[in-house]
N, C-alpha and C positions, 0 to 999 in steps of 0.2 A: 618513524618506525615502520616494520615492515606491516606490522596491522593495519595501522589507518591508510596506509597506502592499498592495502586490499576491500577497507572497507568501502561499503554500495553505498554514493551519494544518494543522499534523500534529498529531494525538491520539494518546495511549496508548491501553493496553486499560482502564485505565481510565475514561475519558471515551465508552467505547462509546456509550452512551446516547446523548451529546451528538453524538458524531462523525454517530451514524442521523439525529438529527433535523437537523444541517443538511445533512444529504448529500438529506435529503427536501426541505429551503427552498431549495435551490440548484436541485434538482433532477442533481444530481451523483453519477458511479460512487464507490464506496468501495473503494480500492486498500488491502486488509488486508496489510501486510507482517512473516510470522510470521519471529523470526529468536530466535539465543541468542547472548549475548555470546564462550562458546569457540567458534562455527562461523565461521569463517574465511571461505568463502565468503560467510556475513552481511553480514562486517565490508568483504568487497571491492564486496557490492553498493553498501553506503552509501558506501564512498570513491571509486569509481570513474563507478558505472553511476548512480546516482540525482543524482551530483552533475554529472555530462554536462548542459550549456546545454541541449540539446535536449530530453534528457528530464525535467528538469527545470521547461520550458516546458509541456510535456502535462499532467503531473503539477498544475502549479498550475493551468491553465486550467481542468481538465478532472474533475481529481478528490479527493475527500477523502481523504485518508490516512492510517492508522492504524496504527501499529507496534506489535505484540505478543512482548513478550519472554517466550517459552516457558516463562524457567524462574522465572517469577514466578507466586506464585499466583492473582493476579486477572487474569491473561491465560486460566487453565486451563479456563474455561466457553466462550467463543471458540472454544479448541483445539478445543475438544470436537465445539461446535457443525458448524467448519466440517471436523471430521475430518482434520486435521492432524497428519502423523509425521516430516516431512522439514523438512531447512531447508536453504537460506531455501525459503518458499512466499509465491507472494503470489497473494491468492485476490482476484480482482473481481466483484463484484455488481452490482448496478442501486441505484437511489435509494432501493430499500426493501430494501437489504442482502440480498438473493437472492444466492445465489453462480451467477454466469454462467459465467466458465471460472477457470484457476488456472496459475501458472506455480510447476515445481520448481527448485530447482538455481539455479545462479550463471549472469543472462546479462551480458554486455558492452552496453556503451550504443547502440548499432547495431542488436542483435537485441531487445534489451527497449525501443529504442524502436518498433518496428515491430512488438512486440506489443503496444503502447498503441496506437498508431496502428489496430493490423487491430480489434481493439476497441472503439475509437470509433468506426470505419464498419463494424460490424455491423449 
């Protein structure tokens, strides 16, 4: 259908590599979303907040995204990388995976839309 053909692939942490280089072809931000399967807050951001029409539109237009589960071992260089202790964290970068700012903690689809939005008109 015409949806899933529009829909923004999401990567693991394993697919890093892959996730950089098209986040560099698109020229698109890379929304890293660090989470663990027991963190409840996690679990509300993917059932609640990510699955919001709205933000879900940003998300696809706008950015590549890449889910890292904590407690997996090839998420743990990422971890590293981006200096991650909290969850969920979702770190945003630029098209060459720079980390530009970071969101902690559980937001509701309202406030985490509007911090995609104050980030795309940076």
């Amino acid at each position: 259908s015409a949806s899933s053909l529009q829909a923004q692939m999401t990567y693991h942490e394993d697919q890093w590599a892959e996730a950089k280089e098209s986040a560099r072809e698109s020229d698109k931000a890379i929304l890293v979303d660090f989470y663990a399967d027991w963190c409840i807050p996690c679990k509300n951001m993917d059932r609640y907040t990510l699955r919001d029409p709205e933000v879900k539109a940003l998300l696809d237009d706008h950015f590549i995204l890449v889910k890292v589960d904590v407690e997996q071992f090839s998420g743990m260089d990422i971890v590293d990388i981006y200096e991650v202790s909290r969850y969920p964290t979702f770190v945003f970068t630029d098209s060459q995976a720079r980390e530009q700012t970071r969101s902690i903690g559980f937001k509701g689809a309202n406030e985490f839309h509007t911090l995609l939005s104050t980030f795309l008109n940076r």
